[in-house]
N, C-alpha and C positions, 0 to 999 in steps of 0.2 A: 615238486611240492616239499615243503620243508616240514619240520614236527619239530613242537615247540614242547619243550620241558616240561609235564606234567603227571605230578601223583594225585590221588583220587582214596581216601578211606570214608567210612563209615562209621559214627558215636552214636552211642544211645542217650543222646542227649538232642536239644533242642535248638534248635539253629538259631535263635535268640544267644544261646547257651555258647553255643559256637564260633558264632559271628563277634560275642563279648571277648574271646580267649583271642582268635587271629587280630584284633583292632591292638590287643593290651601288647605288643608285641618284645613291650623289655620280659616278660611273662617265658618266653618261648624262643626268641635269636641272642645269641650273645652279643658281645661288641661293647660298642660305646652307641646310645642311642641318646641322638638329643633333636627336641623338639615336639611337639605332638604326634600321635598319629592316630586321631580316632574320627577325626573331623573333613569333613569334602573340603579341596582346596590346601588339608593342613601340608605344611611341610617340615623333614623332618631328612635326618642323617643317622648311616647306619657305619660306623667304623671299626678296624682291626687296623692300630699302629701297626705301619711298614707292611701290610698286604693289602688292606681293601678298606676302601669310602666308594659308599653310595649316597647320594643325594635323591630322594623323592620328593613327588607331592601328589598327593589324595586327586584321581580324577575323576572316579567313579565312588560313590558311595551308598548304599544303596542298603537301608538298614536290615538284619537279619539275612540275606541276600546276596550282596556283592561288594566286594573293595576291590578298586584297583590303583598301585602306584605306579606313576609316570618314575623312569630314572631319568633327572634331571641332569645326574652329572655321576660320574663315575671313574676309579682308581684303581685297578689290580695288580699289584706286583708281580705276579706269575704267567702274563701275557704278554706277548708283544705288542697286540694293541692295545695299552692300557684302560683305554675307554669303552670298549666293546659291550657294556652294561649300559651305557648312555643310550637314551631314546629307545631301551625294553620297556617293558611295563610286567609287575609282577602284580597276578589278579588272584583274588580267592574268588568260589562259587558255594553259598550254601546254600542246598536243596533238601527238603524232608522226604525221606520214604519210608519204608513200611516198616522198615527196620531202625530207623531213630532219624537223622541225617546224613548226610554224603557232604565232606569237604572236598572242595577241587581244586588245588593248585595249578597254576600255569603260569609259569615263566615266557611271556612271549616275546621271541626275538633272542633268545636262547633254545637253540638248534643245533644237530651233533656236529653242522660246519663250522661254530663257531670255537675258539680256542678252547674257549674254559668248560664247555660243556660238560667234560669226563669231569674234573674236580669241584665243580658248580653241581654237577649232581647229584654226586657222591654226597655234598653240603649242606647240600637242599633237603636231599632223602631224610638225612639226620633231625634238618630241624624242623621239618613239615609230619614227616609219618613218624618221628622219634615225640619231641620234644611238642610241639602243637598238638599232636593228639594225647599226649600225655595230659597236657595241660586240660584239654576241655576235658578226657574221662576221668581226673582226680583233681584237677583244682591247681596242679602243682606241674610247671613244666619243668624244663631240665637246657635253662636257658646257658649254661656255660660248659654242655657237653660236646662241643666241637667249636673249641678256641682256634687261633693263628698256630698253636700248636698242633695240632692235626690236620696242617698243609700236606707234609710231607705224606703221612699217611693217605690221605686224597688223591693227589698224584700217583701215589702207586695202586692205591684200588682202581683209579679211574684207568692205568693201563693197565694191569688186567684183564678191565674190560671186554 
């Protein structure tokens, strides 16, 4: 059985509130993002010159609730299989509990067998439990806190590990 990349917090905010902050996504990942992403079907590109492009598109949308993007196509400079992002699918889940709402990340089809897993999570961590929750609990994420310049650093926390 494999286990598929996933963080999980908690905002005193409302999953309306939540669901608005993970769609607005130039908000909260750096890059170069072009394209939509708030809409079922949209499709959209998430890029770092000379490390990484992704290509998505909206499969699940699911207002207040659920997003999920298909990786259409995919580029990583730091693995040998460049494409290893192609045909994941990266899903939020918001659910309300008694404490505000619960965001759920999962990266499916990112697993610790696959290359990038240590510097992919390391990445993820940042911009999911960093920067995403930043953003729903003040309004204000912290979208260019882990540039192509904190590859290296990546790497070395992810072995660590």
């Amino acid at each position: 059985m494999t286990e598929n990349l996933t963080y999980a917090f908690t905002v005193d905010r409302s999953p309306a509130e939540a669901f608005a902050a993970i769609c607005d996504v130039r908000a909260w990942w750096s890059g170069e993002i072009e394209g939509p992403t708030a809409a079922l079907g949209d499709e959209w590109s998430y890029g770092v010159p000379g490390v990484h492009f992704s290509a998505f598109r909206i499969t699940e949308l699911v207002p207040d609730r659920s997003v999920a993007w298909l990786v259409t196509d995919s580029w990583l400079s730091f693995t040998e299989d460049a494409e290893e992002w192609t045909g994941t699918t990266v899903r939020f889940d918001v659910l309300p509990t008694a404490d505000g709402t619960q965001v759920r990340f999962t990266h499916e089809g990112l697993v610790p067998q696959v290359e990038c897993y240590g510097v992919c999570r390391v990445a993820w961590g940042e911009y999911v439990l960093g920067s995403l929750k930043q953003l729903i609990d003040s309004g204000a994420g912290r979208p260019d806190s882990y540039g192509a310049d904190k590859l290296d650093d990546a790497k070395a926390r992810a072995a660590a590990l």
